[in-house]
NUBALO-178233 format. One record per residue (C-alpha): x, y negated, z negated; residue number from 0; residue in one letter. Coordinates in nm, 2 decimals, always signed. Layout:
N
X	Y	Z	NUM	A
...
END
This chain:
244
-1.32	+0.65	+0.56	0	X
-1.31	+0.86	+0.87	1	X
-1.64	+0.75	+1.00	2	X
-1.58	+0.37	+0.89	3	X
-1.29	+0.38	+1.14	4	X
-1.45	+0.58	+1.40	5	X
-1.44	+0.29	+1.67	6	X
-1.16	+0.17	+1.55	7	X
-0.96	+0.53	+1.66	8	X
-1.14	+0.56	+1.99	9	X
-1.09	+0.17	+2.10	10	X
-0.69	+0.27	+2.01	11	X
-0.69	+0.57	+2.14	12	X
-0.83	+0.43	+2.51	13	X
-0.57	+0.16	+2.49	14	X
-0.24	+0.36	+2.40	15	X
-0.33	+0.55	+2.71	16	X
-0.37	+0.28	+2.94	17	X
-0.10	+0.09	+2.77	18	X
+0.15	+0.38	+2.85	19	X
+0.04	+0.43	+3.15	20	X
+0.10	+0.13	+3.27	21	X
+0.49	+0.14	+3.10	22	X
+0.57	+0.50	+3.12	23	X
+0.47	+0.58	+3.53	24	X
+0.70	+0.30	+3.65	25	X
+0.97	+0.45	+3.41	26	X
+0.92	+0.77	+3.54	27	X
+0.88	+0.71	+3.93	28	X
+1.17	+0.50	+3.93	29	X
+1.38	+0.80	+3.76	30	X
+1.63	+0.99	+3.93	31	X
+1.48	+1.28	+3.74	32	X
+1.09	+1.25	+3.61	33	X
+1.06	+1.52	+3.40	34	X
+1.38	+1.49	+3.20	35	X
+1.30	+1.14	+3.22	36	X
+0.94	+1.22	+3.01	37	X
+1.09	+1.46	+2.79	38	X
+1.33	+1.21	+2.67	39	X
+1.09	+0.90	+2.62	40	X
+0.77	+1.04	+2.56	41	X
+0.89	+1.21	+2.20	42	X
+0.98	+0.91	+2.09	43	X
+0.60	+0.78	+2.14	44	X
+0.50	+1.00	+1.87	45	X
+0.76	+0.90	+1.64	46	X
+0.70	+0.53	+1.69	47	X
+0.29	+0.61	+1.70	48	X
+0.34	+0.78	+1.33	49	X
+0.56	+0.50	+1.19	50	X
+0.31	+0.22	+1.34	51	X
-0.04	+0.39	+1.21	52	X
+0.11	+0.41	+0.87	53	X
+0.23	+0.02	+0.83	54	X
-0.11	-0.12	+1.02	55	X
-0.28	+0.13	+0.74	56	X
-0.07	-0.06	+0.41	57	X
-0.14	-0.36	+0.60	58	X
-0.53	-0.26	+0.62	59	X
-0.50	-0.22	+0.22	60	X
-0.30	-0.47	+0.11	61	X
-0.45	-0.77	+0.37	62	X
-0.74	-0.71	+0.49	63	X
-0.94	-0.52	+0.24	64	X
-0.79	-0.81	+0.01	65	X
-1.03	-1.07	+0.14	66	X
-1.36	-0.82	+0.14	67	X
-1.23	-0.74	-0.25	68	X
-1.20	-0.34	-0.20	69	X
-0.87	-0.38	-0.26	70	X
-0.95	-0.46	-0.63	71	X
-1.17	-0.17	-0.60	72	X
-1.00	+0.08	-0.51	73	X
-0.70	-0.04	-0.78	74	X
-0.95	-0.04	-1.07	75	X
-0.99	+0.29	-0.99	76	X
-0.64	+0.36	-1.05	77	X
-0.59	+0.38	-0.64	78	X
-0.30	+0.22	-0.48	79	X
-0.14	+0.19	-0.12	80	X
+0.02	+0.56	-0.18	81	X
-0.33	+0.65	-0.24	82	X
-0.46	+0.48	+0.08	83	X
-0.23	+0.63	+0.24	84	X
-0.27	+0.99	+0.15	85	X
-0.71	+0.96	+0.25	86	X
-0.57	+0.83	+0.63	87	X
-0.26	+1.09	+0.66	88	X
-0.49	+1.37	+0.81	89	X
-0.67	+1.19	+1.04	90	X
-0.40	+0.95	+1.16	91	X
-0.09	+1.19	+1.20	92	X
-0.26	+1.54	+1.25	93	X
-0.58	+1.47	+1.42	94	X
-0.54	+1.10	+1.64	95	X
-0.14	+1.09	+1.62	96	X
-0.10	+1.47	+1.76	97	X
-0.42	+1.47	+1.98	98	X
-0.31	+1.03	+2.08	99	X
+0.05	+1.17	+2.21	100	X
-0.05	+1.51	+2.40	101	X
-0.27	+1.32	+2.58	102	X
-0.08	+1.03	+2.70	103	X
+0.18	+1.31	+2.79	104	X
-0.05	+1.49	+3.00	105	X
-0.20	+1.17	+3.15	106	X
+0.12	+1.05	+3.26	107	X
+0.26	+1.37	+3.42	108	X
-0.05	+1.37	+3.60	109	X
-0.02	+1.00	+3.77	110	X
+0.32	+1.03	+3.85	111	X
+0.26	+1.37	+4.03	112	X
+0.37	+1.65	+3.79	113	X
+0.18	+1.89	+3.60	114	X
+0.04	+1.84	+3.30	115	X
+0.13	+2.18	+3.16	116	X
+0.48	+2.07	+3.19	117	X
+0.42	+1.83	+2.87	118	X
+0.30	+2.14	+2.63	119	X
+0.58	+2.16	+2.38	120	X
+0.84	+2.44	+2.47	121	X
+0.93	+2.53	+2.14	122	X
+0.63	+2.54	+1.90	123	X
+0.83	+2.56	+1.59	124	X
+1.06	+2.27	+1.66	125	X
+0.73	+2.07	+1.75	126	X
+0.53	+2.21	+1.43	127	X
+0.88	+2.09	+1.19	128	X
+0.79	+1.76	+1.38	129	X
+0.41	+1.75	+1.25	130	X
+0.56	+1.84	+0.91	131	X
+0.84	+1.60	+0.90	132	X
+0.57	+1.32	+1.05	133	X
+0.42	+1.39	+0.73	134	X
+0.61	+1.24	+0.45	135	X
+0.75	+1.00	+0.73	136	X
+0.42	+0.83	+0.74	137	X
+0.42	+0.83	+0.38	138	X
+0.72	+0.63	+0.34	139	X
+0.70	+0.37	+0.58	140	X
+0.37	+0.26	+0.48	141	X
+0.53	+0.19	+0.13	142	X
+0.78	+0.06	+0.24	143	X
+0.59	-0.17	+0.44	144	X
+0.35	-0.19	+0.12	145	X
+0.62	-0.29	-0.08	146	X
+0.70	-0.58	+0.19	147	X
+0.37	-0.72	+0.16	148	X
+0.38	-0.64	-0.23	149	X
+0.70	-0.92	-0.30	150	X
+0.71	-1.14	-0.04	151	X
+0.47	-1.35	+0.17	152	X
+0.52	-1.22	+0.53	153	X
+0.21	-1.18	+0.74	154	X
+0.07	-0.95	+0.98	155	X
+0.36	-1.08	+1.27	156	X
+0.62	-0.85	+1.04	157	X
+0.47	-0.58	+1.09	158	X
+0.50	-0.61	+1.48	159	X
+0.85	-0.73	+1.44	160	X
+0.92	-0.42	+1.21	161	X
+0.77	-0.21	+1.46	162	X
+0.99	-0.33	+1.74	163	X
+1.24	-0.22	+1.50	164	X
+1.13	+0.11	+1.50	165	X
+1.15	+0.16	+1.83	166	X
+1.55	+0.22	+1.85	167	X
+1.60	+0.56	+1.76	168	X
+1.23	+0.72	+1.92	169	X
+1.13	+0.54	+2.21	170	X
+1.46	+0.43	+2.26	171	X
+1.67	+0.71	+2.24	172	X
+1.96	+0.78	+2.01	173	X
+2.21	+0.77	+2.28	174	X
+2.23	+0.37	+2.25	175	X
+2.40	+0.41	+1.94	176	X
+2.80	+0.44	+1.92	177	X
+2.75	+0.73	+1.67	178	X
+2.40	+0.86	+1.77	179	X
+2.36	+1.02	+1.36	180	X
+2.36	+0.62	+1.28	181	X
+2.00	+0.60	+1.41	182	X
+1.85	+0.84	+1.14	183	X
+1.85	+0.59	+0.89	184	X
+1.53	+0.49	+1.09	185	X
+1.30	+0.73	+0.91	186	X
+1.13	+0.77	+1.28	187	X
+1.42	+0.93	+1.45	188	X
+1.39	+1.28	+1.31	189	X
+1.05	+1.31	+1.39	190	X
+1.10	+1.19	+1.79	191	X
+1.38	+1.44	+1.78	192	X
+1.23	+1.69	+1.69	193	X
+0.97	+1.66	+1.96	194	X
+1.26	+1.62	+2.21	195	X
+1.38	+2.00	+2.12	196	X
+1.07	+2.13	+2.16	197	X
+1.15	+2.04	+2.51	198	X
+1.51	+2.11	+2.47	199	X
+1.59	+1.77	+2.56	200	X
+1.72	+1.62	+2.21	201	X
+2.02	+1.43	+2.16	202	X
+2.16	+1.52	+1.83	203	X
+2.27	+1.88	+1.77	204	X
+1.98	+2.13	+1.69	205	X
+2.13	+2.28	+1.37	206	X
+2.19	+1.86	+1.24	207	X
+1.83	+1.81	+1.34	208	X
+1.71	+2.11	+1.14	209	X
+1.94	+2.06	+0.84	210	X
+1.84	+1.63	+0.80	211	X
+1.45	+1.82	+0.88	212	X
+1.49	+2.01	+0.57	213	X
+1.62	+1.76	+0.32	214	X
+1.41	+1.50	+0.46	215	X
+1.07	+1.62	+0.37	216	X
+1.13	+1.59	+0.00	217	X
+1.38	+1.28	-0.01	218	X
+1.11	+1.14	+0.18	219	X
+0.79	+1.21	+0.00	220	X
+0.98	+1.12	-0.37	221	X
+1.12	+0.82	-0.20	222	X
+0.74	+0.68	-0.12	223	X
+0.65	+0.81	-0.44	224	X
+0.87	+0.56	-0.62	225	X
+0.81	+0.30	-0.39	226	X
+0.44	+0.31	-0.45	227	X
+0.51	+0.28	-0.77	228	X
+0.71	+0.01	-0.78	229	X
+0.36	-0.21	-0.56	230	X
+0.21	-0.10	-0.88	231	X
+0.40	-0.24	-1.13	232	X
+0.46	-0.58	-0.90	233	X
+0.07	-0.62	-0.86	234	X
+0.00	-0.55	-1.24	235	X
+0.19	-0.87	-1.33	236	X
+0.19	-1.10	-1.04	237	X
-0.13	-1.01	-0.83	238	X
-0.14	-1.00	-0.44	239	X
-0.10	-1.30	-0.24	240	X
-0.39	-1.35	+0.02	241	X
-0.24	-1.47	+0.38	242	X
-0.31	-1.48	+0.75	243	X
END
């Protein structure tokens, strides 16, 4: 799977980096305060960036493989989008999310002036519970945007419309909320704040970040679990829908 995709990773990797570029050195000249300004929006890249691989990755399985048939394949060999997910989790959180985020980090410090060094993670525990929590994140959005394209007919535009949801809580920080805790029911939020305390910049309170860290990585692996599942049982009686 990981040399199918090889292209694929390197034509998105090229792109996030000019993409952010192009967003994040405006954003960051125009601060009052650059580097505070990076440590609070850059986090929330990674959160977002974990979130997003996982949907486009149920969407690859339950849309696009389903015109090229291996989506039968793979299911008569008692493989479903939990499955899928778990053969792409490696590569797309630990190897292109991690490596994707550090550089787009670096790359921006460096075109707006600062040092790149700046944008190596603080505190390397706060940042490894980030990689862990990222984990069973990735898990559970891709089912749950599995599930999506499971019982209803939505196309590939709800994915990018989910996405934008996404972004409230990691790229756009917390802080937007009344009641900043509100914005942990996006399963991103954790994982961008996590990030942010590695560079002691977070917005909730470190001992509510490491508490929610600890419960989350279990709620949120069962949680996928089930909703895997569920695809499963839907697909065994009504079949998946092809669409645009």
């Amino acid at each position: 799977m990981a040399r199918m995709h090889i292209p694929s990773y390197a034509v998105a990797f090229v792109n996030n980096i000019m993409w952010f570029l192009v967003v994040y050195i405006p954003l960051v000249l125009y601060s009052p305060d650059p580097l505070t300004a990076l440590y609070v929006f850059m986090p929330g890249v990674f959160g977002m960036g974990i979130a997003s691989s996982s949907m486009w990755t149920s969407t690859e399985f339950l849309r696009w493989y389903l015109y090229q048939g291996l989506t039968d394949m793979f299911r008569e060999c008692g493989l479903g989008v939990l499955h899928y997910l778990l053969s792409a989790i490696h590569i797309d959180v630990l190897i292109f999310g991690v490596f994707t985020y550090l550089s787009m980090a670096f790359a921006t410090a460096f075109f707006t002036g600062l040092s790149p060094y700046l944008m190596v993670p603080h505190n390397a525990f706060y940042f490894a519970l980030a990689i862990a929590v990222a984990l069973p994140t990735y898990l559970l959005c891709g089912s749950l945007v599995g599930y999506l394209y499971t019982v209803t007919p939505i196309g590939g535009v709800w994915t990018n419309i989910i996405q934008m949801g996404i972004m409230v809580g990691t790229v756009v920080p917390p802080t937007v909320a009344p009641d900043p805790r509100l914005l942990l029911l996006n399963p991103a939020t954790i994982v961008a704040e996590l990030v942010r305390a590695s560079y002691s910049a977070n917005t909730l309170d470190i001992n509510t970040i490491i508490i929610v860290s600890i419960a989350v990585i279990p709620l949120y692996t069962v949680l996928a679990y089930l909703v895997s599942r569920s695809c499963e049982k839907y697909i065994a009686v009504h079949g998946l829908k092809y669409r645009v």
